[in-house]
VEXDREN-2710 file (C-alpha; in Angstrom, 1 decimal):
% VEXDREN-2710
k/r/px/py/pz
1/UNK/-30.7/-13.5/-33.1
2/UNK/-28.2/-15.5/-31.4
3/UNK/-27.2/-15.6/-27.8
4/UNK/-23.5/-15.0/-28.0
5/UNK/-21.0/-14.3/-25.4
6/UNK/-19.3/-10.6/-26.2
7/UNK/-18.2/-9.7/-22.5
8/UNK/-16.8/-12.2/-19.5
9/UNK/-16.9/-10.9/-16.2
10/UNK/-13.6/-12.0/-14.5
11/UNK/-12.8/-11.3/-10.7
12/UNK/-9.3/-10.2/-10.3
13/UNK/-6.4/-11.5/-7.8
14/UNK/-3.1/-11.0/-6.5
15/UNK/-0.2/-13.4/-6.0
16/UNK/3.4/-11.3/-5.2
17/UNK/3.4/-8.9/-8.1
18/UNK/1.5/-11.1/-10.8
19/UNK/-2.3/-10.5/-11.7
20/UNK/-4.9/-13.3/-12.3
21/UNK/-8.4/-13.3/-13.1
22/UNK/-11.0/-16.0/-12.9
23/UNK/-14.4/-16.4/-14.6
24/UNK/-16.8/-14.5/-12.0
25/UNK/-19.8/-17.4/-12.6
26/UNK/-17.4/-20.0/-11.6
27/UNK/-16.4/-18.3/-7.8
28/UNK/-19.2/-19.6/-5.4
29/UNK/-17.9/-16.8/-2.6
30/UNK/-14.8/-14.8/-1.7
31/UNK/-14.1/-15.3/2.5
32/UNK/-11.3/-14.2/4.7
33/UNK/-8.8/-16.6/5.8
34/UNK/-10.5/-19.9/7.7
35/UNK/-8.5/-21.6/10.3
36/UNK/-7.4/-25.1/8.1
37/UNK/-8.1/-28.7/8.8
38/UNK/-4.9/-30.9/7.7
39/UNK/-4.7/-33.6/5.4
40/UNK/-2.9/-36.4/5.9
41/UNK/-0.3/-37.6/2.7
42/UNK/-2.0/-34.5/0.8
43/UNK/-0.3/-33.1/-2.5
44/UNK/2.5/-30.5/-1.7
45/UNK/0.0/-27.5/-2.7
46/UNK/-3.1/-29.0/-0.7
47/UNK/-3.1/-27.0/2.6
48/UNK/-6.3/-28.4/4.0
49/UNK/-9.8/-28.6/4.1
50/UNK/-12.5/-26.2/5.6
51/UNK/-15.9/-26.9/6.5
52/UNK/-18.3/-24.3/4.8
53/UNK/-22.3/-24.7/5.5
54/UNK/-21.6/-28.5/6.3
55/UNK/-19.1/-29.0/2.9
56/UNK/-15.9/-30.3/3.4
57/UNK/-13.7/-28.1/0.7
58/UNK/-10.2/-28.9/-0.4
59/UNK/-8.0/-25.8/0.1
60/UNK/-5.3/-24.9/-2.5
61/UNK/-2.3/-22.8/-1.9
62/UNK/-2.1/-21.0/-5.3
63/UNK/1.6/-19.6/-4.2
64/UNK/2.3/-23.3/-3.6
65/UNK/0.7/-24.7/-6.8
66/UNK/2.5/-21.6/-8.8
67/UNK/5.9/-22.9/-7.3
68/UNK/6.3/-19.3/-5.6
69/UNK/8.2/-18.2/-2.9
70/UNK/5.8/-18.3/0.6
71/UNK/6.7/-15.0/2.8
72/UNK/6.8/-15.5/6.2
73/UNK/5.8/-12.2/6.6
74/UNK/2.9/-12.5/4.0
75/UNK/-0.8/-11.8/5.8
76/UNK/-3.2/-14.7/5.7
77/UNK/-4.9/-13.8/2.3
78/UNK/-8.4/-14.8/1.0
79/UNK/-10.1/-17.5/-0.1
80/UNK/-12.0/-17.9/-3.4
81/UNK/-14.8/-20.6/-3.3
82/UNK/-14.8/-21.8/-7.0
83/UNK/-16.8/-24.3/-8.1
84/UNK/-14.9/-27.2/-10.8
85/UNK/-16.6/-29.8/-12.7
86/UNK/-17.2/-32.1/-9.4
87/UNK/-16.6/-30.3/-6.5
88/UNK/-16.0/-26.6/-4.4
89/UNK/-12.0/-25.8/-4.3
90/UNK/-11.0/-23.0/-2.0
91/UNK/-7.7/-21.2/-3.5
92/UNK/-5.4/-19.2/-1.0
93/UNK/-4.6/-15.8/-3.2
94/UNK/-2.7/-12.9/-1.4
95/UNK/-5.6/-10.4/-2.1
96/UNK/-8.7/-10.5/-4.0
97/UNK/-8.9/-7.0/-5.9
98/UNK/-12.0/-6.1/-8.3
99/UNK/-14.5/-7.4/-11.1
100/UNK/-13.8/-6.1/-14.6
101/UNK/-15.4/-6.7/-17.5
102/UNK/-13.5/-7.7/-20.8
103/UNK/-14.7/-8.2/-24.4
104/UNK/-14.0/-11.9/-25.1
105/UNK/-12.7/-10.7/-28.4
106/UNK/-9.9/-9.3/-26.6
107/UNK/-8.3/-12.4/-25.0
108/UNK/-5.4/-13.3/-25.7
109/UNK/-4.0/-17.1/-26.0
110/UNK/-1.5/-17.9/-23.6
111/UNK/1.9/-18.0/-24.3
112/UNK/3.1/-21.0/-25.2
113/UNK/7.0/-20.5/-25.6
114/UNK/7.3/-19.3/-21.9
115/UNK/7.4/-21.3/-18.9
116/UNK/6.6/-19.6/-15.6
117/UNK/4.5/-18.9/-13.2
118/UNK/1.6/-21.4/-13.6
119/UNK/1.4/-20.7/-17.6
120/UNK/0.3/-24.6/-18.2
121/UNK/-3.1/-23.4/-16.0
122/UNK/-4.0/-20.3/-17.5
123/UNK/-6.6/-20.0/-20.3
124/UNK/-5.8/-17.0/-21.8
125/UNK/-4.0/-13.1/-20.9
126/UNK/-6.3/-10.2/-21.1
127/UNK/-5.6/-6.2/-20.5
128/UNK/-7.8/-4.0/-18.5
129/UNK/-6.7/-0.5/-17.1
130/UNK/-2.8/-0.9/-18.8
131/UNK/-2.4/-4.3/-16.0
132/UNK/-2.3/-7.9/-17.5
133/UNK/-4.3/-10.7/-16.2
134/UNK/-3.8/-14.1/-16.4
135/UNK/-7.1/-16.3/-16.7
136/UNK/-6.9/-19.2/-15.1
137/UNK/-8.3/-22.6/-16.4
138/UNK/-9.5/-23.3/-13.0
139/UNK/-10.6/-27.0/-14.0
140/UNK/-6.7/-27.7/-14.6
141/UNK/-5.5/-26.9/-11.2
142/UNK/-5.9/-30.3/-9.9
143/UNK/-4.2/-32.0/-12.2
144/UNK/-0.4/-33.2/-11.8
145/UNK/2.2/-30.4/-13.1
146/UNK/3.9/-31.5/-16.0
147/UNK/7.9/-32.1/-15.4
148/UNK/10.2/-28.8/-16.1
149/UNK/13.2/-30.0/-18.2
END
């Protein structure tokens, strides 16, 4: 018998109107906003760091990284702790919403003829309860975007 995957567990987030997941065994902890330590000559989606249990932990604006629109009006958010291949990254999402479980099976590739909102970041598009996710390839996110022509 073999040990394959046949459900992911994905936690589920808000940015504006669009809907993102990310693998639940990659989030170290979900916390309410923390009050921001700048950086000097960080990237344009780098809003700080935060000190967690004595780590200091690089905080991304996922509005910012997505190119979106930043509401003044816009509460402070959450904060996802996920965990990348060599260090903790705290991501600023508007809300953080459930935990769903989706057959693997039933992921869909991104699209690749449509540019928009973070598509070169996600890993795949699932459906759960008529919404669509987009699963983030959260190892990406720190890479440079690629130039929009």
């Amino acid at each position: 018998m073999g040990c394959e995957l046949t459900h992911i567990q994905l936690a589920c987030f808000s940015l504006g109107d669009k809907l993102f997941a990310v693998d639940i065994m990659r989030i170290r902890e979900i916390l309410v906003s923390q009050k921001l330590s700048p950086l000097p000559c960080a990237s344009a989606f780098l809003d700080g760091v935060i000190t967690l249990r004595g780590c200091v932990i690089p905080v991304m604006n996922m509005r910012k990284r997505f190119g979106m629109l930043i509401a003044a009006d816009l509460c402070v958010g959450k904060l996802l702790i996920v965990t990348l291949v060599s260090q903790l990254l705290a991501l600023v999402v508007d809300d953080v919403m459930e935990v769903i479980s989706v057959p693997v099976a039933e992921i869909k590739p991104p699209i690749q003829i449509v540019a928009g909102v973070g598509m070169e970041f996600l890993h795949g598009v699932c459906l759960s309860n008529s919404r669509v996710f987009m699963i983030l390839d959260i190892d990406s996110l720190l890479s440079q975007p690629r130039e929009v022509r």
